[in-house]
C-alpha positions as CSV (number, residue, x, y, z in Angstrom):
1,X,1.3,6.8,-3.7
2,X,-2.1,6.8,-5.0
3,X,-4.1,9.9,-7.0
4,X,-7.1,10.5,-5.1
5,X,-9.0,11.4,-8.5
6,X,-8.7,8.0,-9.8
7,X,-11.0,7.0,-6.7
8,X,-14.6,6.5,-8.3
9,X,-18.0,6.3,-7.3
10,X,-19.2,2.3,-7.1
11,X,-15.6,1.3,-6.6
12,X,-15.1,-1.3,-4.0
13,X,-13.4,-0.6,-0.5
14,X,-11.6,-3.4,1.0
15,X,-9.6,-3.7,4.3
16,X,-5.6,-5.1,4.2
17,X,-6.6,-8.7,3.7
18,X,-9.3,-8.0,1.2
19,X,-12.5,-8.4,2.8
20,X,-15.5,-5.7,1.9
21,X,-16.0,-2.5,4.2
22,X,-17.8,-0.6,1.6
23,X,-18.2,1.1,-1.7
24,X,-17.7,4.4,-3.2
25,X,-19.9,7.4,-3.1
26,X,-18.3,10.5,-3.3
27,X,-14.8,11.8,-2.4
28,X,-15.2,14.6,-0.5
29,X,-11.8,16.8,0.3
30,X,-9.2,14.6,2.7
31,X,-12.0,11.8,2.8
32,X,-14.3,8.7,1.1
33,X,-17.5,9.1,1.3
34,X,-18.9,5.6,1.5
35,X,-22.7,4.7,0.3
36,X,-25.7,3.8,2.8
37,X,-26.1,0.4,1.3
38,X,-23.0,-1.0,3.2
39,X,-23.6,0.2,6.4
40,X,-25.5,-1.3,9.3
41,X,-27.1,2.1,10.8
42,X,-28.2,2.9,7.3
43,X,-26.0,6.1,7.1
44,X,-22.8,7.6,5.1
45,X,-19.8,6.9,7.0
46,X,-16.2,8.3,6.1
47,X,-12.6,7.0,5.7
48,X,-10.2,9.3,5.4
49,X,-7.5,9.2,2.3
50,X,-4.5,8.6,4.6
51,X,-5.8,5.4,5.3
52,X,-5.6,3.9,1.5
53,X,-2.7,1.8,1.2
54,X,-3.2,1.6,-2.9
55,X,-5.8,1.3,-6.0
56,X,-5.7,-1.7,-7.9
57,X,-8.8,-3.5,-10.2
58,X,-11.2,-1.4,-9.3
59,X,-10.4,-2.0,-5.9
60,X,-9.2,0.5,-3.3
61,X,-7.4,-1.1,-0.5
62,X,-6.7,0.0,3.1
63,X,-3.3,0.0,5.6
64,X,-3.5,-2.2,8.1
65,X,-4.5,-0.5,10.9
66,X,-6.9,1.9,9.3
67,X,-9.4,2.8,11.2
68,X,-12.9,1.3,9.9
69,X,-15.9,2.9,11.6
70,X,-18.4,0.4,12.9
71,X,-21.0,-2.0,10.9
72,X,-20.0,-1.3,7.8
73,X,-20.0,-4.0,5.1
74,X,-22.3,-5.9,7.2
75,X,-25.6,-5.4,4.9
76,X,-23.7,-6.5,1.7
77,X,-22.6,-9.6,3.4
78,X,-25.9,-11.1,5.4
């Protein structure tokens, strides 16, 4: 089990096999609040805390199976 204060702003969001969904803004209650920059539609998007599978490097990784809302990480990778 994770602490959900050592989530930081401009840490990286990954899915379960690594790839980018998004980084860090804010953790707001229950959820992370996931910047702008990585999203398609140009708006904050959230991922709740009980879909982090762990924290490691800098890194915060999600179960398999979490649910990832639409278009994100698709500006940071085009």
């Amino acid at each position: 089990m994770f602490e959900k204060i050592r989530i930081k702003e401009h840490m990286e969001v990954a899915d379960c096999n690594g790839q980018h969904v998004g980084t860090v803004d804010d953790v707001k209650d229950d959820a992370i609040k996931l910047t702008k920059s990585d999203s398609a539609d140009s708006m904050h998007h959230m991922i709740s805390l009980d879909d982090v599978e762990k924290i490691d490097d800098n890194r915060v990784y999600l179960k398999q199976g979490a649910r990832i809302p639409e278009g994100l990480g698709n500006k940071a990778s085009v």
